[in-house]
C-alpha positions in Angstrom: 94.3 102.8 78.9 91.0 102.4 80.5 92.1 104.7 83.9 93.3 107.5 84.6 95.3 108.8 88.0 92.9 109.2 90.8 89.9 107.2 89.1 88.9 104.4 92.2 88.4 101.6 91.2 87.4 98.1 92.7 89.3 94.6 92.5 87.7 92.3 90.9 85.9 90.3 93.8 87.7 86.7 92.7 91.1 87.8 91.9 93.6 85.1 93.4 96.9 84.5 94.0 98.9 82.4 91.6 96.9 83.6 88.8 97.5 85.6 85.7 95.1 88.6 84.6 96.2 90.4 81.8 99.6 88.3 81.6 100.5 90.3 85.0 100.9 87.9 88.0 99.1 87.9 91.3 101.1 87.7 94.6 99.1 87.5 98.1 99.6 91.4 98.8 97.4 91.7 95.9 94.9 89.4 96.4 94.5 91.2 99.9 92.6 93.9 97.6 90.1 91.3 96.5 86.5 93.0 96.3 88.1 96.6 97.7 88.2 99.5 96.5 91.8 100.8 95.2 92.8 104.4 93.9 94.8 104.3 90.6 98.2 106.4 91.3 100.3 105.5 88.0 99.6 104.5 84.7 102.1 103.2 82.5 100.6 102.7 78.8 103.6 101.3 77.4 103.9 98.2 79.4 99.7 98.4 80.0 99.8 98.3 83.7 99.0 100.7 86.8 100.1 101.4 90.4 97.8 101.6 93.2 98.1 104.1 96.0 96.4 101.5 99.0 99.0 99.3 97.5 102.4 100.0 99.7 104.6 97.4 97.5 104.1 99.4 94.3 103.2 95.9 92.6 102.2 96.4 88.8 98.3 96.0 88.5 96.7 95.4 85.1 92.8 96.2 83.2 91.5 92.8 84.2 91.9 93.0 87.8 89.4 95.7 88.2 85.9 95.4 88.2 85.6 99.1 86.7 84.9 102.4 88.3 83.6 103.0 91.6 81.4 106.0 91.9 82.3 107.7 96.2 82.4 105.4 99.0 82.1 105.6 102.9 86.0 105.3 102.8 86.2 108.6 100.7 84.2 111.0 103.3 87.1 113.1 104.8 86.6 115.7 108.5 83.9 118.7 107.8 82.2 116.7 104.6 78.9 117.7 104.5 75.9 114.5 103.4 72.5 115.0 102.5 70.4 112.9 103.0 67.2 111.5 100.2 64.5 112.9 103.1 66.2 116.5 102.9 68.8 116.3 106.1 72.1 117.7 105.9 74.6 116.2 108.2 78.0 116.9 109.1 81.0 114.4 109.3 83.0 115.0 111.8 85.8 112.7 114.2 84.9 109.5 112.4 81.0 109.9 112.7 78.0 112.2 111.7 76.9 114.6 114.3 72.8 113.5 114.0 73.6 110.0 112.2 75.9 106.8 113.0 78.0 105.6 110.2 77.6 102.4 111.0 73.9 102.7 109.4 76.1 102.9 106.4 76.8 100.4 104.1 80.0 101.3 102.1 77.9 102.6 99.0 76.3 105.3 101.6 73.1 103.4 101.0 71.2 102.7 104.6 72.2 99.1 105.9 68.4 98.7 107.0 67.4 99.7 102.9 65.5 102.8 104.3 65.7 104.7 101.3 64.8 107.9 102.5 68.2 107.5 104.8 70.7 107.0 101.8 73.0 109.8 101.3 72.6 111.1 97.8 75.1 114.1 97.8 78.8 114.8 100.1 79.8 118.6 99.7 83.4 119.1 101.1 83.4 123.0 102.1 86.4 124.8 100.8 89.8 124.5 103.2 90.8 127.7 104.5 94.5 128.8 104.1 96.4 132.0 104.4 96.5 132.6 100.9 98.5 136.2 101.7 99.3 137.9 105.0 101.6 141.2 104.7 104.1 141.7 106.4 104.6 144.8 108.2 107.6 147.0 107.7 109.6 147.4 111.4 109.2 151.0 112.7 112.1 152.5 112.8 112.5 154.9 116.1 114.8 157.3 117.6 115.6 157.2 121.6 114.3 160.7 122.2 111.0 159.0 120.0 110.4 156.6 121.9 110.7 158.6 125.1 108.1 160.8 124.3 105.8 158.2 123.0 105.8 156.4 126.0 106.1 159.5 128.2 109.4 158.0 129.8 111.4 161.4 131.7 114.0 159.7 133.0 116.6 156.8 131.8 115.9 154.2 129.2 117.3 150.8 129.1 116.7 148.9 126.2 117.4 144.8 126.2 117.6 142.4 123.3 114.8 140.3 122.6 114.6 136.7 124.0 
């Protein structure tokens, strides 16, 4: 098989409904793909076809409905991504949007709609994602009455309720 789980690829730009590609049938859910770009999340080599995750039906996809590989789109950039720019900027995605740059000067490829080279994003850096990877847990202190009297300095009578 030509891809692999996770490759993106794109649908071939004239792929239409009623048609056959690959002996696998084309249903108007499918041809909604036409010219997109699709992320493979199956592949089954027996029966030479592949599922699509953008694809909510789970229809069967085969080779020749894909124009090939995609190299990272506009689509792709995810909250806290990280673009540099061909001039040397760095710029930070964040709620949809770049913090110094709109992303509607974007065509999908990342390229500068106006073809001002020095604009095109040539590399995305996604910082790593923080999470508690260990956090110990402290053992519960284990106190006497008359303890915890004189810690707190308490002379007189103690009452103790239950937590809430």
């Amino acid at each position: 098989m030509k891809y692999n789980v996770n490759d993106k690829v794109r649908v071939r730009k004239d792929l239409k409904c009623g048609n056959y590609y690959g002996r696998c049938y084309v249903n108007d859910v499918m041809e909604e793909f036409a010219g997109k770009v699709v992320t493979i999340s199956s592949v089954f080599e027996k029966i030479e076809r592949y599922e699509v995750k953008e694809d909510k039906k789970g229809w069967y996809w085969s080779e020749e409905m894909f124009e090939g590989l995609t190299s990272f789109t506009k689509s792709d950039l995810q909250e806290g991504d990280i673009c540099t720019l061909r001039n040397g900027d760095k710029d930070k995605y964040l709620d949809e949007n770049f913090q110094n740059y709109d992303i509607d000067n974007y065509n999908e490829d990342l390229t500068d709609v106006d073809s001002e080279k020095e604009y095109d994003i040539v590399k995305v850096e996604r910082p790593l994602k923080i999470e508690t990877v260990f956090e110990r847990e402290e053992e519960p202190t284990e106190l006497t009455i008359s303890e915890i009297k004189a810690k707190f300095g308490i002379t007189g009578l103690l009452k103790i309720k239950e937590d809430e």
